[in-house]
GULOTOR-462436 format. One record per atom (N, C-alpha, C, O): residue number from 0; residue in three letters; atom name; z, x, y. Coordinates in Angstrom, 3 decimals, always signed. Example, Ala and Ser with C-alpha at 12.3 -4.5 7.8 and 13.67 -1.06 7.14 Angstrom:
residues 2
+-----+---------+-------+----------+----------+----------+
: num : residuo : atomo :        z :        x :        y :
+-----+---------+-------+----------+----------+----------+
:   0 :     ala :     N :   +7.800 :  +13.190 :   -5.690 :
:   0 :     ala :    CA :   +7.800 :  +12.300 :   -4.500 :
:   0 :     ala :     C :   +7.800 :  +13.200 :   -3.300 :
:   0 :     ala :     O :   +8.465 :  +14.236 :   -3.319 :
:   1 :     ser :     N :   +7.080 :  +12.850 :   -2.250 :
:   1 :     ser :    CA :   +7.140 :  +13.670 :   -1.060 :
:   1 :     ser :     C :   +7.870 :  +12.900 :   +0.030 :
:   1 :     ser :     O :   +8.039 :  +13.409 :   +1.138 :
+-----+---------+-------+----------+----------+----------+
***
This chain:
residues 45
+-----+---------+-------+----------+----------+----------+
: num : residuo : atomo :        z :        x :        y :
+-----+---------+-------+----------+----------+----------+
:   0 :     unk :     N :   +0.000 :   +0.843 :   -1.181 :
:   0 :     unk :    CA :   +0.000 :   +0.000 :   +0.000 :
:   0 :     unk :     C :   +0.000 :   +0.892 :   +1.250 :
:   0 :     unk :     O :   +0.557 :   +1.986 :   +1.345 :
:   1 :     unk :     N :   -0.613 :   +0.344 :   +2.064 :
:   1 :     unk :    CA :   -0.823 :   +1.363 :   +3.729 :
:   1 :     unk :     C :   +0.468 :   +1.223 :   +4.179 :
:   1 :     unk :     O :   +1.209 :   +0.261 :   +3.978 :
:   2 :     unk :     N :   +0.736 :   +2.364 :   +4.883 :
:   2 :     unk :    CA :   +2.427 :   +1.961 :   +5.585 :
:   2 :     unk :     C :   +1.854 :   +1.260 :   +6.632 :
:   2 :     unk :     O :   +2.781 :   +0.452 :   +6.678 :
:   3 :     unk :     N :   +1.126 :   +0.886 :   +7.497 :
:   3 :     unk :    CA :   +1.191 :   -0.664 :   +8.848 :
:   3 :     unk :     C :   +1.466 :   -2.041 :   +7.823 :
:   3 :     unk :     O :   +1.789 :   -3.134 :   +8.288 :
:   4 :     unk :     N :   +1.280 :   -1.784 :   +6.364 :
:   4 :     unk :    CA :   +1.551 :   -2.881 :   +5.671 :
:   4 :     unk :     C :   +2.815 :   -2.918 :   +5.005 :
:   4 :     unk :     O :   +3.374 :   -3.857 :   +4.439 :
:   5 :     unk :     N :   +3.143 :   -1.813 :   +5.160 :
:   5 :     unk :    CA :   +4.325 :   -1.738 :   +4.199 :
:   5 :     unk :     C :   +5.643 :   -2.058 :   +5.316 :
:   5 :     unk :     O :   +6.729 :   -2.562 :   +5.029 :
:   6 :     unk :     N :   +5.171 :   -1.599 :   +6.648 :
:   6 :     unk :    CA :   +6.194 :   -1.453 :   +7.720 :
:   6 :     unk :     C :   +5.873 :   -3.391 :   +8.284 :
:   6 :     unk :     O :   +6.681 :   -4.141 :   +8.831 :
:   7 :     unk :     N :   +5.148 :   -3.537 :   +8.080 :
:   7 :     unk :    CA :   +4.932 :   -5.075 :   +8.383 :
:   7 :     unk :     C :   +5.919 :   -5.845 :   +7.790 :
:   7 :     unk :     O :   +6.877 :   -6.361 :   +8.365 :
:   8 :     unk :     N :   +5.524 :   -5.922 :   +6.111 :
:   8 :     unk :    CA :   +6.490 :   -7.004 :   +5.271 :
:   8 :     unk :     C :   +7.874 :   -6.664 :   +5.615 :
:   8 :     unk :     O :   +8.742 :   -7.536 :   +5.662 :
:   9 :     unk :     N :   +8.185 :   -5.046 :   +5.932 :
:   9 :     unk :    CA :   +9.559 :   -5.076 :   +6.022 :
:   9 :     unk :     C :   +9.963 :   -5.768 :   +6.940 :
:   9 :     unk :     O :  +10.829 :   -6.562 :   +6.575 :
:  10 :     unk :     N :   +9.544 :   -5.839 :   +8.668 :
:  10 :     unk :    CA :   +9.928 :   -6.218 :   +9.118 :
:  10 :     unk :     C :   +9.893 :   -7.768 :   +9.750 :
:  10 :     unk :     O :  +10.501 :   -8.293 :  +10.683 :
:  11 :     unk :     N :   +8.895 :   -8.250 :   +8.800 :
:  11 :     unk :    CA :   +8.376 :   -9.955 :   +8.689 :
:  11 :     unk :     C :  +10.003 :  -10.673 :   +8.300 :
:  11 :     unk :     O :  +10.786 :  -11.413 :   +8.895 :
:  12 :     unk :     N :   +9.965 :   -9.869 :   +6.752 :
:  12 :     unk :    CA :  +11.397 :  -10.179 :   +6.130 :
:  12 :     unk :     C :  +12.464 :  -10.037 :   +7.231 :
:  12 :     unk :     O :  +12.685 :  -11.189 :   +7.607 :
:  13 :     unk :     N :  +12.977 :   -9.466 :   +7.697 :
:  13 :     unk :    CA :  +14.150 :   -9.653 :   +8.659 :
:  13 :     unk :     C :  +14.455 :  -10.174 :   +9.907 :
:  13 :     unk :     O :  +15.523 :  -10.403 :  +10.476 :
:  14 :     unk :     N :  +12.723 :  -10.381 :  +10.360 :
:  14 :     unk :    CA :  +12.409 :  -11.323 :  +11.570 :
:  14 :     unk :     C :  +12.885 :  -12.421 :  +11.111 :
:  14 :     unk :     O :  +13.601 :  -13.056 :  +11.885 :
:  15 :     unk :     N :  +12.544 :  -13.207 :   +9.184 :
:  15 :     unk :    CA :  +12.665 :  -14.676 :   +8.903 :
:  15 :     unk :     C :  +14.119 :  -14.827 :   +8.352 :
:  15 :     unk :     O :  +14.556 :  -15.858 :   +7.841 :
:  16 :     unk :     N :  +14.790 :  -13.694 :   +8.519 :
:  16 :     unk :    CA :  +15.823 :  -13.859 :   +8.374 :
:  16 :     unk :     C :  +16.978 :  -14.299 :   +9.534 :
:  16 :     unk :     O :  +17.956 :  -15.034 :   +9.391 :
:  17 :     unk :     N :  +16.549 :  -13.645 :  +10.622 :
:  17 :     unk :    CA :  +16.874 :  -13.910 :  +12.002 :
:  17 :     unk :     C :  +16.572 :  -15.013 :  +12.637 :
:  17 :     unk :     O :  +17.323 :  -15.628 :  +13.395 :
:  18 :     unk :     N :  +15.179 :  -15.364 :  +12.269 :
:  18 :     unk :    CA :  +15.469 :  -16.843 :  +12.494 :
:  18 :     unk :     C :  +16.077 :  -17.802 :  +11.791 :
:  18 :     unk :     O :  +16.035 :  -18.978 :  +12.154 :
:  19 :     unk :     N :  +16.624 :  -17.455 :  +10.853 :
:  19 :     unk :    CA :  +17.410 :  -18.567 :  +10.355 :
:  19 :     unk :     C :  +18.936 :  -19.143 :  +11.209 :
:  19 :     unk :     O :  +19.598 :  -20.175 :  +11.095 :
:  20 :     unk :     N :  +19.076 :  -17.884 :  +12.099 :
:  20 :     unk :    CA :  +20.627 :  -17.574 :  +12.408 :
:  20 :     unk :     C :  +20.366 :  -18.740 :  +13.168 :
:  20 :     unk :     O :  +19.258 :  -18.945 :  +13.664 :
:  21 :     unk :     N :  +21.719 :  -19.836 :  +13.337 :
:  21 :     unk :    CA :  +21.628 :  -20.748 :  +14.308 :
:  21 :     unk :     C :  +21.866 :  -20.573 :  +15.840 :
:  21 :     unk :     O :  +21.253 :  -21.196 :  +16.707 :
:  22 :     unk :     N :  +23.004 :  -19.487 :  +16.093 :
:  22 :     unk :    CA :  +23.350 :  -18.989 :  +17.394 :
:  22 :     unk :     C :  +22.140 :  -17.832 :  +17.984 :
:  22 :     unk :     O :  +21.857 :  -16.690 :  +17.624 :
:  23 :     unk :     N :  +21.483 :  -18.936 :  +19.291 :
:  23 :     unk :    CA :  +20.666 :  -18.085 :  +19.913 :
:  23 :     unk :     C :  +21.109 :  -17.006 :  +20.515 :
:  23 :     unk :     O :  +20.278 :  -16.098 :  +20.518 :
:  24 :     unk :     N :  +22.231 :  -16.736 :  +21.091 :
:  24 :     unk :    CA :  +22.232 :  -15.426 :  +21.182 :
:  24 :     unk :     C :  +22.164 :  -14.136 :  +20.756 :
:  24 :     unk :     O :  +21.818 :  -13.017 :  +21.135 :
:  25 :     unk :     N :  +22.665 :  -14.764 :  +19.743 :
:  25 :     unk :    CA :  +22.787 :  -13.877 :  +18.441 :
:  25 :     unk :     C :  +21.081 :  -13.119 :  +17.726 :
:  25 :     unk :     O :  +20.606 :  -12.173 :  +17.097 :
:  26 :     unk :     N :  +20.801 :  -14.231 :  +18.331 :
:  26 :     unk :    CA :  +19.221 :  -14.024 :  +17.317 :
:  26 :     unk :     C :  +18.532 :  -13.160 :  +18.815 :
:  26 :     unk :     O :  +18.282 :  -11.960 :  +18.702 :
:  27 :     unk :     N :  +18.291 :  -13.807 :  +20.036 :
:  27 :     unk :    CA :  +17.926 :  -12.768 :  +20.443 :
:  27 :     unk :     C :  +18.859 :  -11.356 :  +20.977 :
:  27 :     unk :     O :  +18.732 :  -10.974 :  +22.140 :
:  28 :     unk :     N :  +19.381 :  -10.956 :  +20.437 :
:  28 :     unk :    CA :  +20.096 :   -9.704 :  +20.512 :
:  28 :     unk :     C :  +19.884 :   -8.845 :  +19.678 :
:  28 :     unk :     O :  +19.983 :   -7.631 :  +19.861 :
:  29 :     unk :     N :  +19.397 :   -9.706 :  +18.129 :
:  29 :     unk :    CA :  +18.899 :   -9.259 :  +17.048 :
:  29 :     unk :     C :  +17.460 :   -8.645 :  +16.894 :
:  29 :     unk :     O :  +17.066 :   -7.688 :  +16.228 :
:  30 :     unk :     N :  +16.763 :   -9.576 :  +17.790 :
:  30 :     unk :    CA :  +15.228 :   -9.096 :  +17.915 :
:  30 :     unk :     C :  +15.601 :   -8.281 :  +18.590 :
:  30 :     unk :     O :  +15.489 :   -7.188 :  +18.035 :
:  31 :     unk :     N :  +16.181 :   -8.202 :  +19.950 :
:  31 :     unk :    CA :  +15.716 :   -7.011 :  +20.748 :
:  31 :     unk :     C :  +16.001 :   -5.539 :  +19.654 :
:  31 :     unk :     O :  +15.148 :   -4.687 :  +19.405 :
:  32 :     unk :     N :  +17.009 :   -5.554 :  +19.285 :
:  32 :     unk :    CA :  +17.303 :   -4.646 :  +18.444 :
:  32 :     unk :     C :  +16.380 :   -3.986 :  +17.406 :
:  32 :     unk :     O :  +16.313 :   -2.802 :  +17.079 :
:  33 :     unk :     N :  +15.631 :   -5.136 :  +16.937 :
:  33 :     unk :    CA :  +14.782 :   -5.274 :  +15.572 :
:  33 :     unk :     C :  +13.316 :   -4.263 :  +16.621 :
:  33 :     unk :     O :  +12.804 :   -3.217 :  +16.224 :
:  34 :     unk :     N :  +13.053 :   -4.802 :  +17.604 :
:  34 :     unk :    CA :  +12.212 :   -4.463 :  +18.788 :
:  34 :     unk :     C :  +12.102 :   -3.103 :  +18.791 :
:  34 :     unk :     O :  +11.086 :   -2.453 :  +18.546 :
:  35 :     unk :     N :  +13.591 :   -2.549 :  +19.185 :
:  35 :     unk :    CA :  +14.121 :   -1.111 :  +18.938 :
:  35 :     unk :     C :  +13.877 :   -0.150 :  +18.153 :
:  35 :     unk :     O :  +13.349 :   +0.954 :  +18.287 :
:  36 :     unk :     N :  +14.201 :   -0.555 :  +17.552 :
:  36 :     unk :    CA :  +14.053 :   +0.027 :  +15.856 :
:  36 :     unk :     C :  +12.703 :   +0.263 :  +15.147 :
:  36 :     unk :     O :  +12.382 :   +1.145 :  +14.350 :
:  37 :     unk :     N :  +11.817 :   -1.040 :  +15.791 :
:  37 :     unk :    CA :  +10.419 :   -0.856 :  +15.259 :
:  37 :     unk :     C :  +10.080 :   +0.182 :  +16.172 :
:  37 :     unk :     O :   +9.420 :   +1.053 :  +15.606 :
:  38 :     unk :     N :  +10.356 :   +0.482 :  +17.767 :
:  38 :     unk :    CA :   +9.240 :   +1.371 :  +18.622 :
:  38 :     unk :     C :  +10.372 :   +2.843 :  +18.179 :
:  38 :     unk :     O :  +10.303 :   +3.898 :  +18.810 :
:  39 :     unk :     N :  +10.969 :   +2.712 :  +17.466 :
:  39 :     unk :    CA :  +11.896 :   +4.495 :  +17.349 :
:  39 :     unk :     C :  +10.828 :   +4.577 :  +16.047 :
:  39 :     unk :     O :   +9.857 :   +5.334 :  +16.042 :
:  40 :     unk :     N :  +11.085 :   +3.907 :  +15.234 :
:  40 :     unk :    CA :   +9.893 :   +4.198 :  +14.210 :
:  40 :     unk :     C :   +8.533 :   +4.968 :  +14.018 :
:  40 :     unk :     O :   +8.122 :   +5.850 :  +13.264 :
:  41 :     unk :     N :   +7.887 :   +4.008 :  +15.347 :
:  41 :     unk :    CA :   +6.534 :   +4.448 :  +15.610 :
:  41 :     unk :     C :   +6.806 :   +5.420 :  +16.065 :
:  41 :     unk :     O :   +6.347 :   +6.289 :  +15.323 :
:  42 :     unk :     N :   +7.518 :   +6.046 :  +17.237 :
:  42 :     unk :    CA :   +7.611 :   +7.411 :  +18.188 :
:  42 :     unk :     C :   +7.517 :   +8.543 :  +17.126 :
:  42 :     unk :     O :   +6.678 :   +9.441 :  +17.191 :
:  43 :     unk :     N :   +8.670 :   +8.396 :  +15.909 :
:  43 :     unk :    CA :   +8.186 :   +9.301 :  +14.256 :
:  43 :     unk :     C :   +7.102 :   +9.666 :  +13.994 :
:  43 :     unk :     O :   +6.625 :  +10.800 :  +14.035 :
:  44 :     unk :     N :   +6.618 :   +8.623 :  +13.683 :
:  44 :     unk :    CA :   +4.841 :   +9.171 :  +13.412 :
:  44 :     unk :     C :   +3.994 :   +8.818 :  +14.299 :
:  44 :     unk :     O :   +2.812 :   +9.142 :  +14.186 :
+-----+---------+-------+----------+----------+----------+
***
């Protein structure tokens, strides 16, 4: 599998997990984070 695909599902999965959370704050505090994490990633390679 290509990693833009492999780095995708991972982070599909924890996006649909985040939306499950009922407290919006919570959830967006989570994306921004999730946000984070994906652009430290990319800066790697």
């Amino acid at each position: 599998m290509e990693y833009s695909e492999r780095m995708k599902e991972k982070y599909m999965t924890k996006i649909d997990k985040i939306n499950k959370i009922d407290d919006e704050d919570t959830r967006v505090h989570l994306k921004l984070k999730l946000m984070a994490d994906i652009i430290n990633e990319l800066d790697k390679n």
